[in-house]
VOPAGU-2260 file (C-alpha; in pm, 1 decimal, decimal comma):
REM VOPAGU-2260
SITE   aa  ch    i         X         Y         Z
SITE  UNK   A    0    1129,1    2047,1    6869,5
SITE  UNK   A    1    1235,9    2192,9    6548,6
SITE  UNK   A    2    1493,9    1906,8    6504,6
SITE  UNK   A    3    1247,2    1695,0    6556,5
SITE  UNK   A    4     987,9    1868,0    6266,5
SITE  UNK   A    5    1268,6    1879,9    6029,0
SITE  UNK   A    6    1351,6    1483,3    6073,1
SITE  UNK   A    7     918,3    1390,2    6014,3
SITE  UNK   A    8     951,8    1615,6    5679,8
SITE  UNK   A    9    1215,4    1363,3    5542,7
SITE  UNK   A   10    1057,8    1076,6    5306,0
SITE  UNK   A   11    1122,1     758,1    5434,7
SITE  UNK   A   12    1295,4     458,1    5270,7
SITE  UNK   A   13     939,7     318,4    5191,4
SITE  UNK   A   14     858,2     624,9    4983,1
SITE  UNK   A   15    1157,3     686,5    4803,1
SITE  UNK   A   16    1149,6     234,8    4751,5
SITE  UNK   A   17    1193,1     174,3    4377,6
SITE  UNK   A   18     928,7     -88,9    4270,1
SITE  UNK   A   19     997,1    -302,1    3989,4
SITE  UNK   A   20     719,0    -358,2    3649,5
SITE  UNK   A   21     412,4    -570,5    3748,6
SITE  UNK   A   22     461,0    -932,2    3601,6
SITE  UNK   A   23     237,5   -1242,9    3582,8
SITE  UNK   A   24     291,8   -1436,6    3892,6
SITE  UNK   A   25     252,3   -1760,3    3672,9
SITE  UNK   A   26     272,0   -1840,9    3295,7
SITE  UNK   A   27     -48,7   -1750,3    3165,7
SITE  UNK   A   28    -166,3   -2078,2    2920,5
SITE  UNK   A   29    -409,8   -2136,3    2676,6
SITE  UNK   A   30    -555,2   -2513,7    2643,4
SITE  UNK   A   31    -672,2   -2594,5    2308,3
SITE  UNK   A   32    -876,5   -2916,0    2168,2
SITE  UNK   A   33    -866,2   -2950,6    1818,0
SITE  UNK   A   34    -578,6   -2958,3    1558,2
SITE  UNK   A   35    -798,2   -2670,1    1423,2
SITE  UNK   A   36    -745,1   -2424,2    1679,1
SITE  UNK   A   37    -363,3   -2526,7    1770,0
SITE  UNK   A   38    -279,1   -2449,4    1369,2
SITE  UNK   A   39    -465,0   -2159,9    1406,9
SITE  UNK   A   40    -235,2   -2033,2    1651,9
SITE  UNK   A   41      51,9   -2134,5    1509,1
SITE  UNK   A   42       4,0   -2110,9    1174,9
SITE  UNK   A   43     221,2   -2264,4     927,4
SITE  UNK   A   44     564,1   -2181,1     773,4
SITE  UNK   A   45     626,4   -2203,4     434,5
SITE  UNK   A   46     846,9   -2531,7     290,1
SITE  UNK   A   47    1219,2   -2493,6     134,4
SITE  UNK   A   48    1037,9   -2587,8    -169,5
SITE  UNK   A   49     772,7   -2356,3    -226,3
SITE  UNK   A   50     504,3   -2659,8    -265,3
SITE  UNK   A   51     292,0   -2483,6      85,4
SITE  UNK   A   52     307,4   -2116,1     131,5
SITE  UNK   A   53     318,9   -1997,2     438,3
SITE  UNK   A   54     -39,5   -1958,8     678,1
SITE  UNK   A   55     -16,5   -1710,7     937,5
SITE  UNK   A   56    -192,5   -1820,1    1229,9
SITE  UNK   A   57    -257,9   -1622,6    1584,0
SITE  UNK   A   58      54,3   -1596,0    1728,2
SITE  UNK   A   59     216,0   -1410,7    1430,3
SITE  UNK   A   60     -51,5   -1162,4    1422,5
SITE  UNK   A   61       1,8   -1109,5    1808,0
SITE  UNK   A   62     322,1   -1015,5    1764,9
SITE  UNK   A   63     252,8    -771,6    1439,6
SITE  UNK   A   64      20,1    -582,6    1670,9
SITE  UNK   A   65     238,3    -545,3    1926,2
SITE  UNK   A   66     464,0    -376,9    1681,6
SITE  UNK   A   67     244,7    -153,6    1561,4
SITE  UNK   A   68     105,0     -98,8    1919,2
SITE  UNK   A   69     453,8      49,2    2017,0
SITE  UNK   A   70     422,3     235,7    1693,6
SITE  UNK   A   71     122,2     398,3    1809,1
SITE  UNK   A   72     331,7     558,2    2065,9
SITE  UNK   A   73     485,8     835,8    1817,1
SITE  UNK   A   74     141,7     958,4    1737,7
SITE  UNK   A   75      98,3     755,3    1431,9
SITE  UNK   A   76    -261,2     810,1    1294,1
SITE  UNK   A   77    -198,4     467,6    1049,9
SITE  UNK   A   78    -110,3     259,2    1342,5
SITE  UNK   A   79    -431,7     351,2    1558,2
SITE  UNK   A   80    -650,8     303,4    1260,2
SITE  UNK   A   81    -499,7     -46,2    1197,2
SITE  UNK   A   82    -538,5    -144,8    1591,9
SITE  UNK   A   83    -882,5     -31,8    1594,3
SITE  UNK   A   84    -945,7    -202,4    1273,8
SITE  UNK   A   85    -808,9    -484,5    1386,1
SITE  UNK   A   86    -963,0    -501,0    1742,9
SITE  UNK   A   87   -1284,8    -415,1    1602,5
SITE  UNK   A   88   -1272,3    -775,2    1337,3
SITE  UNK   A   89   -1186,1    -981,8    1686,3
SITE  UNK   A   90   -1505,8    -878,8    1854,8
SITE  UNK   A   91   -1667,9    -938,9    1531,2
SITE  UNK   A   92   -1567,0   -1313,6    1518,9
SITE  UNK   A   93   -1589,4   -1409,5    1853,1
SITE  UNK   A   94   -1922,2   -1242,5    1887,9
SITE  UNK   A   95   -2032,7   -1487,7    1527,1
SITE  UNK   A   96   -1891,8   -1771,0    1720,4
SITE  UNK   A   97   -2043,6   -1709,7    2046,8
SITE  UNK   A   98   -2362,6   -1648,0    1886,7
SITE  UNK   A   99   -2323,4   -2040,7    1699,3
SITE  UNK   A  100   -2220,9   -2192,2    1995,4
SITE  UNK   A  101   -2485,9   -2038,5    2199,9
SITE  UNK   A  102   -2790,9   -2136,1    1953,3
SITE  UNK   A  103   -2656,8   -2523,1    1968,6
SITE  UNK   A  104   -2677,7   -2528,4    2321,4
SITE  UNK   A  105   -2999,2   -2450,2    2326,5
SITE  UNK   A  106   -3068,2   -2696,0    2077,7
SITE  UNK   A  107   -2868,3   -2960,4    2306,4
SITE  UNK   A  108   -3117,6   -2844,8    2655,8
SITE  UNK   A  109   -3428,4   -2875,5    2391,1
SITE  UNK   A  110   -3262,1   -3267,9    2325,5
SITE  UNK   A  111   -3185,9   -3278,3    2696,8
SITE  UNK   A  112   -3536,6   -3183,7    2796,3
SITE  UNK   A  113   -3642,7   -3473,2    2598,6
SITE  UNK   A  114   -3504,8   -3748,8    2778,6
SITE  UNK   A  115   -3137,2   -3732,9    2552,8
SITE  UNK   A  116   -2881,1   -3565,2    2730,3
SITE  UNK   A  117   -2548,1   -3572,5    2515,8
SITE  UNK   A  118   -2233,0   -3299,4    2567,0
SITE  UNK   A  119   -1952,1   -3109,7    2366,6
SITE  UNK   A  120   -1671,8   -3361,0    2321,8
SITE  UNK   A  121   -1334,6   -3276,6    2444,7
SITE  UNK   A  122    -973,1   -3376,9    2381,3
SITE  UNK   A  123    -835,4   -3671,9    2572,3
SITE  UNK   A  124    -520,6   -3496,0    2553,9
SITE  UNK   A  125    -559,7   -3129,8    2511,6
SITE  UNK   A  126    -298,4   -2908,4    2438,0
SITE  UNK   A  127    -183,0   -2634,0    2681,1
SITE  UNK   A  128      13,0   -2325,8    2499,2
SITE  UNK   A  129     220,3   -2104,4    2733,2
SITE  UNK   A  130     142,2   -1726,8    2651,8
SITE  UNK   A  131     315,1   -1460,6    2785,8
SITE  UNK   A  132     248,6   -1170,1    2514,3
SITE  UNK   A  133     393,4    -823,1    2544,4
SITE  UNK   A  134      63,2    -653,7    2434,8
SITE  UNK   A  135    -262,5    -678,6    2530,3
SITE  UNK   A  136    -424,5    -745,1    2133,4
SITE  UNK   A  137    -193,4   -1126,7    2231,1
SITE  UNK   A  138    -439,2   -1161,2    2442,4
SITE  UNK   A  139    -703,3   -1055,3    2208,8
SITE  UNK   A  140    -619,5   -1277,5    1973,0
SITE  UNK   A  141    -596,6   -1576,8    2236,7
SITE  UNK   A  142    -923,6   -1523,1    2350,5
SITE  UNK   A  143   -1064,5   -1573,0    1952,4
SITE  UNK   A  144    -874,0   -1906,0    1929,8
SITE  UNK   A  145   -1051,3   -2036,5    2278,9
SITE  UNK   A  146   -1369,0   -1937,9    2097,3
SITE  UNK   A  147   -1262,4   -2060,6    1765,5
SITE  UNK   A  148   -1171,0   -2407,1    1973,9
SITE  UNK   A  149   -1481,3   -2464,0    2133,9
SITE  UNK   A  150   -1684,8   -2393,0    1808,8
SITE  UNK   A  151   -1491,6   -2671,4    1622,8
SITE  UNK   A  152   -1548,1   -2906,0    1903,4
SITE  UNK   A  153   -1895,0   -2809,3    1887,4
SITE  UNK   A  154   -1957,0   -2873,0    1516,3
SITE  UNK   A  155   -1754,7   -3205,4    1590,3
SITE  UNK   A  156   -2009,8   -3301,3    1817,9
SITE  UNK   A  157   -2311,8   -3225,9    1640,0
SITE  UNK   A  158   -2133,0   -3417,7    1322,9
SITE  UNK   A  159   -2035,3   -3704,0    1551,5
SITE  UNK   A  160   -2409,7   -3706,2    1737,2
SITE  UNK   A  161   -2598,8   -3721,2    1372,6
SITE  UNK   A  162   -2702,3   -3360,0    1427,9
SITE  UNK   A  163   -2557,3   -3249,0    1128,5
SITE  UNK   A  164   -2415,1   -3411,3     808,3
SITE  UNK   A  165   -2038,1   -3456,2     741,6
SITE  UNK   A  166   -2033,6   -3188,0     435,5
SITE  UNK   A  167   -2225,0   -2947,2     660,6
SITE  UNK   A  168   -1979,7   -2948,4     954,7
SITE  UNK   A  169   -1662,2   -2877,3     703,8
SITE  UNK   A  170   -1803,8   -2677,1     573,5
SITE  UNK   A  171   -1884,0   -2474,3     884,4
SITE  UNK   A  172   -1515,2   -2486,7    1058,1
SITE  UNK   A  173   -1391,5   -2420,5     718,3
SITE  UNK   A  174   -1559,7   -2090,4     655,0
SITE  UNK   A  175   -1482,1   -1960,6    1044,0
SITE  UNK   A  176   -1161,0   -2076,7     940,1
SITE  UNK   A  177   -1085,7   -1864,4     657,1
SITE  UNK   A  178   -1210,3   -1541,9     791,2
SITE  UNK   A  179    -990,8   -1589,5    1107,1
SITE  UNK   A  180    -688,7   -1673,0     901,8
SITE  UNK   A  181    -788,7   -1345,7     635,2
SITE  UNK   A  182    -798,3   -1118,6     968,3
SITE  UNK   A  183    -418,9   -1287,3    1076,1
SITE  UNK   A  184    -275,7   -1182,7     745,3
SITE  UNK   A  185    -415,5    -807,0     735,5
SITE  UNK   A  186    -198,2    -600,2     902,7
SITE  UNK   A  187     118,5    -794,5     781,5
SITE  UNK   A  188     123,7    -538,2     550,6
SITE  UNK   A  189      60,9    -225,5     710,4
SITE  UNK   A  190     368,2    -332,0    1006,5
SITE  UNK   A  191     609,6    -400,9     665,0
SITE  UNK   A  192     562,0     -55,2     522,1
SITE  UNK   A  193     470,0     159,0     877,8
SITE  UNK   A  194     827,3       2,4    1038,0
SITE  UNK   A  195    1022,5      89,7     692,2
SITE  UNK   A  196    1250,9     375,0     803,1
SITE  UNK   A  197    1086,7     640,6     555,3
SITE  UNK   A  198     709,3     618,4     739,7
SITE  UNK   A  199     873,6     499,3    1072,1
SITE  UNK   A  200     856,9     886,5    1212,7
SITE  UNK   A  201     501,6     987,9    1081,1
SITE  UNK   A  202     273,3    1141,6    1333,7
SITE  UNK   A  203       9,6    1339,3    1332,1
SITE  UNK   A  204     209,9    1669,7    1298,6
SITE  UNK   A  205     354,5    1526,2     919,2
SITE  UNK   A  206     -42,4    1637,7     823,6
SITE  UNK   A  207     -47,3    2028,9     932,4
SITE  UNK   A  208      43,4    2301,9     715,8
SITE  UNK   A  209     371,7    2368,3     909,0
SITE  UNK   A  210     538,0    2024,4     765,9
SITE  UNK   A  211     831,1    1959,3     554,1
SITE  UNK   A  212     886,3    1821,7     255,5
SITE  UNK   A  213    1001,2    1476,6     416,1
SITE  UNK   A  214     667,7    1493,6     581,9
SITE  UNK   A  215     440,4    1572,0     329,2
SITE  UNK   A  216     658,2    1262,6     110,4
SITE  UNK   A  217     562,6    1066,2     463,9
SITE  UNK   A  218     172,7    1175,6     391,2
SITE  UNK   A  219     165,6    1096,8      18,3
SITE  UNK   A  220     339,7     730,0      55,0
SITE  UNK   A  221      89,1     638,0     341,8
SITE  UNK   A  222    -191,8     783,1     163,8
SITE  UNK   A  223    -137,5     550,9    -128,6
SITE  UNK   A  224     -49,1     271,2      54,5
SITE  UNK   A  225    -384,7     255,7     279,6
SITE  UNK   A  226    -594,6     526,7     207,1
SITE  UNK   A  227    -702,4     850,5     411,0
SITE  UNK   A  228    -735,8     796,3     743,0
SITE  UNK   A  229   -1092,0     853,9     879,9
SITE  UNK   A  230   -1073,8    1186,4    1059,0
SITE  UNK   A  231   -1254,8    1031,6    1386,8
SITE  UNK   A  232    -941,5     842,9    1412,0
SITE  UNK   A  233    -701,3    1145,7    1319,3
SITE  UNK   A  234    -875,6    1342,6    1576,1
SITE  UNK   A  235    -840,6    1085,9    1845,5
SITE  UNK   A  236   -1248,7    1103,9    1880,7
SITE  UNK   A  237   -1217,4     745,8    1824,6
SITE  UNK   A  238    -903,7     583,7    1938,3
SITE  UNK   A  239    -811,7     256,9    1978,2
SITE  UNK   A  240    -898,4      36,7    2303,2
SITE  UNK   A  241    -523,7     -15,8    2382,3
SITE  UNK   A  242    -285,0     271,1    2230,4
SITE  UNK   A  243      63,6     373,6    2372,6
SITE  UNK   A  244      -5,5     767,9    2226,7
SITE  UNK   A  245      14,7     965,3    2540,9
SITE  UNK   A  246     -60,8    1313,1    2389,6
SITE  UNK   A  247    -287,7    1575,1    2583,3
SITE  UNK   A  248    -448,6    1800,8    2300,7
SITE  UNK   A  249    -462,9    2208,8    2333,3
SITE  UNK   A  250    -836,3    2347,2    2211,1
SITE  UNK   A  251    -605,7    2523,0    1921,6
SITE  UNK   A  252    -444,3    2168,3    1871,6
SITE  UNK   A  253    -764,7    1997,6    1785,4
SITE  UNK   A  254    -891,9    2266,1    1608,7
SITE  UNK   A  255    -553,3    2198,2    1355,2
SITE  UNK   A  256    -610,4    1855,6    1339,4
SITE  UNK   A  257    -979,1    1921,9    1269,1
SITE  UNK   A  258    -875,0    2106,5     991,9
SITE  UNK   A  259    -573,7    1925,6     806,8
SITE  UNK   A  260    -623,6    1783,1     475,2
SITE  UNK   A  261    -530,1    1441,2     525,6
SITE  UNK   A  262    -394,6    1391,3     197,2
SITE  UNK   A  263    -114,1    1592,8       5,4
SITE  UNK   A  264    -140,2    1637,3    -378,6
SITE  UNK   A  265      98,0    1451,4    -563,3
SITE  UNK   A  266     392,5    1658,8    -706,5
SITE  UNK   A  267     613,7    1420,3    -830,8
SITE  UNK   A  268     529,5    1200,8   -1135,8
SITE  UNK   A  269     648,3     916,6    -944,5
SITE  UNK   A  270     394,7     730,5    -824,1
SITE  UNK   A  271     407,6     754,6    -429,1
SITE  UNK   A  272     451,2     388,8    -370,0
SITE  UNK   A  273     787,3     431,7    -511,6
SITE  UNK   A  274     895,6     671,8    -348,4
SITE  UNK   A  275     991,6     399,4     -49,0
């Protein structure tokens, strides 16, 4: 009997069965309309001879986030702020474009209800984009395109169906257009200088009274590069939707990073941007 005890207390194959990392079953794919919304994505590089500078479009900025997602991991204060920042302008413009696209349609059930029925043009050979991004702000980022897509097709179609003027409807895709393509180029910056081996290691810890000189040089260069982070954000009080910082605070913890000064004075006569 006790043999038979001692052999149901050993785990069986199924429990001790090493499962591999969940992956998509299928390529996940975006289908795009317009030339618009395609360039968006891909942006545009720059020519040999310098006559177009370069456009950064979605996919660039998917992959900049995902850098600076994995950065988040070493308890990087800049690289939350940035992904919040940055999550926080998506939801801005897709909730502007949902709101446009939602008014028109009830413009086009007003025209329908009054004997004119007429619908959002499509491609007659859209353009499906194979995905498969490594962070979920990829994804993010996709989802504005869509949106961005089915706005343009929508102005289109109320420039094509005399509901609108010509100068009107550029003028409208242009203006989306811009702010989507200022949001793409934004944290550019903040991955060149966060990745650069001297602010590579910051974390939180580079703020408390107990840090080193290389810290407090870590402090003073971000500091003057982007400004003082908000303290919600140093905290963790507000953290970003998706964040790879795995770090379960003490009461006395919190209480430090409630406290830091997140800035250092400047000792050096050098300004702090030079310091990198």
């Amino acid at each position: 009997m006790a043999g038979h005890d001692d052999a149901s207390q050993q785990p069986s194959a199924e429990t001790n069965a090493k499962l591999g990392q969940l992956a998509d079953a299928t390529p996940d794919t975006m289908t795009l309309h317009t030339q618009d919304a395609y360039r968006m994505f891909t942006g545009r590089p720059a020519d040999a001879d310098g006559h177009a500078s370069q456009i950064v479009g979605g996919r660039r900025f998917a992959a900049v986030l995902k850098s600076i997602w994995h950065l988040s991991a070493n308890d990087n204060p800049y690289a939350d702020w940035i992904l919040i920042r940055m999550y926080d302008d998506l939801v801005a413009v897709r909730s502007h474009l949902d709101q446009v696209i939602k008014s028109r349609k009830e413009s086009f059930e007003l025209l329908r209800r009054k004997g004119l029925a007429i619908s959002v043009m499509s491609s007659r050979n859209p353009k499906a984009v194979e995905l498969g991004f490594r962070s979920p702000y990829g994804y993010a980022a996709a989802e504005a395109i869509v949106e961005f897509d089915y706005y343009v097709r929508m102005i289109k179609t109320l420039v094509h169906k005399d509901r609108i003027s010509d100068t009107e409807g550029r003028a409208a895709i242009r203006a989306v257009g811009r702010q989507m393509r200022a949001l793409f180029l934004e944290p550019i910056r903040w991955e060149r200088h966060l990745l650069r081996d001297e602010l590579r290691q910051m974390s939180r810890s580079d703020f408390l009274p107990s840090a080193d000189e290389n810290a407090r040089l870590r402090v003073q260069v971000a500091v003057a590069l982007f400004g003082e982070v908000p303290r919600p954000v140093f905290t963790g009080a507000n953290a970003p939707r998706h964040t790879r910082r795995r770090v379960k605070l003490t009461d006395a913890e919190l209480r430090l990073l409630e406290q830091a000064s997140l800035s250092v004075e400047q000792e050096s006569p050098e300004p702090a941007t030079e310091l990198l």
